[in-house]
C-alpha positions as CSV (number, residue, x, y, z in Angstrom):
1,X,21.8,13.8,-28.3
2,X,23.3,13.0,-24.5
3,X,20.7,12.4,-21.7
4,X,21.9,15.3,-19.7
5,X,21.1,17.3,-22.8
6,X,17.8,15.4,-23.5
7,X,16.5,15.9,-19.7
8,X,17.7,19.8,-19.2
9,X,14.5,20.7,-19.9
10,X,11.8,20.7,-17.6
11,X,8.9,20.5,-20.4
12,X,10.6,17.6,-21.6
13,X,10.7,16.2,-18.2
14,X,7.1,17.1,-17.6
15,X,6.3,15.2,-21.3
16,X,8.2,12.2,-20.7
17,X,6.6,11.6,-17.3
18,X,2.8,12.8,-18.5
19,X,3.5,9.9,-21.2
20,X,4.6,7.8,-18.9
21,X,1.6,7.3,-16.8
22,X,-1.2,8.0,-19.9
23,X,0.9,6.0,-22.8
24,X,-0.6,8.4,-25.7
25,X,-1.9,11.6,-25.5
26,X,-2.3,14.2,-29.0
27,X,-0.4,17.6,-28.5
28,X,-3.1,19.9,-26.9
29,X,-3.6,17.3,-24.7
30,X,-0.2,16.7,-23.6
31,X,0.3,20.9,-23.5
32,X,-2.7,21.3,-20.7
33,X,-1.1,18.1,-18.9
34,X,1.9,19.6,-18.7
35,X,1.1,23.0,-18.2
36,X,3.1,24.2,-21.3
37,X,1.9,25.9,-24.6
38,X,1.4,24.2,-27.6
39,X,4.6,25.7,-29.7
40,X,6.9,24.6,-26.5
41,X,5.2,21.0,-26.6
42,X,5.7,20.8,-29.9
43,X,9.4,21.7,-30.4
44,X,10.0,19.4,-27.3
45,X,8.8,16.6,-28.9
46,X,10.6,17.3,-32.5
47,X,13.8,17.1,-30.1
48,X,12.5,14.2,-28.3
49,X,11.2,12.5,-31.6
50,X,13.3,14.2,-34.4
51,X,10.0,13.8,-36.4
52,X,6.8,15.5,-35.8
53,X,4.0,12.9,-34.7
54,X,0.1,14.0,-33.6
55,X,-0.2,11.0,-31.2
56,X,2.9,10.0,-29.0
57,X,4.0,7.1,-27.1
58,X,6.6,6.3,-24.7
59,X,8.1,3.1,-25.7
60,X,8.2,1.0,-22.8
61,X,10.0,-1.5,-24.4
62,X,13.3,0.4,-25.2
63,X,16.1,0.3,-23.1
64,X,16.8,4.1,-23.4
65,X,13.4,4.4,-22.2
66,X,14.0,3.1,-19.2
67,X,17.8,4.5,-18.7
68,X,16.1,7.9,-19.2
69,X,13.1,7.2,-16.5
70,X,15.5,5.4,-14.4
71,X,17.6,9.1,-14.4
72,X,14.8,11.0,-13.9
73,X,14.0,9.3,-10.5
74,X,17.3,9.9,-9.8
75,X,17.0,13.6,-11.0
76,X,13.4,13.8,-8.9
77,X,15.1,12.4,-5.6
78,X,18.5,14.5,-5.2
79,X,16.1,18.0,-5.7
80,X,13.8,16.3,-2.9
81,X,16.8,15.6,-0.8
82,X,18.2,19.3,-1.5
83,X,14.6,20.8,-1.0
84,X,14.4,18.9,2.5
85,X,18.2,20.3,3.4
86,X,16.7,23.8,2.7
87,X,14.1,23.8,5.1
88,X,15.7,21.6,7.6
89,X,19.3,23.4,8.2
């Protein structure tokens, strides 16, 4: 799966930087955190995972990992940036 794909979602989003800060969470957990239902947690994860897990973890360590968190920031500042143009014509 691309990251464009991978990061479309905003649950995902929301998972991937819950899991970021915590490190493991179980899957109601991570669906109050995120302010999701359970079902949409779940399938986000199968597509995050492709597997099915009751504890996750972000692994730090991998260089995806941090390609992915690295785009994020960069998805995180540009809707800041356009938010600010908005209310500041």
């Amino acid at each position: 799966m691309d990251l464009e794909k991978l990061i479309s979602s905003s649950c995902r989003r929301r998972i991937i930087n819950f899991l970021w800060k915590v490190h493991s969470a179980n899957v109601m957990e991570l669906a109050r955190k995120v302010n999701s239902t359970y079902n949409q947690v779940n399938s986000n994860l199968l597509i995050l995972a492709h597997g099915r897990e009751r504890i996750i973890k972000l692994d730090k360590e991998n260089p995806k990992t941090t390609l992915l968190l690295e785009a994020l920031k960069i998805l995180n500042r540009q809707k800041y940036t356009e938010h600010s143009v908005k209310l500041n014509p």
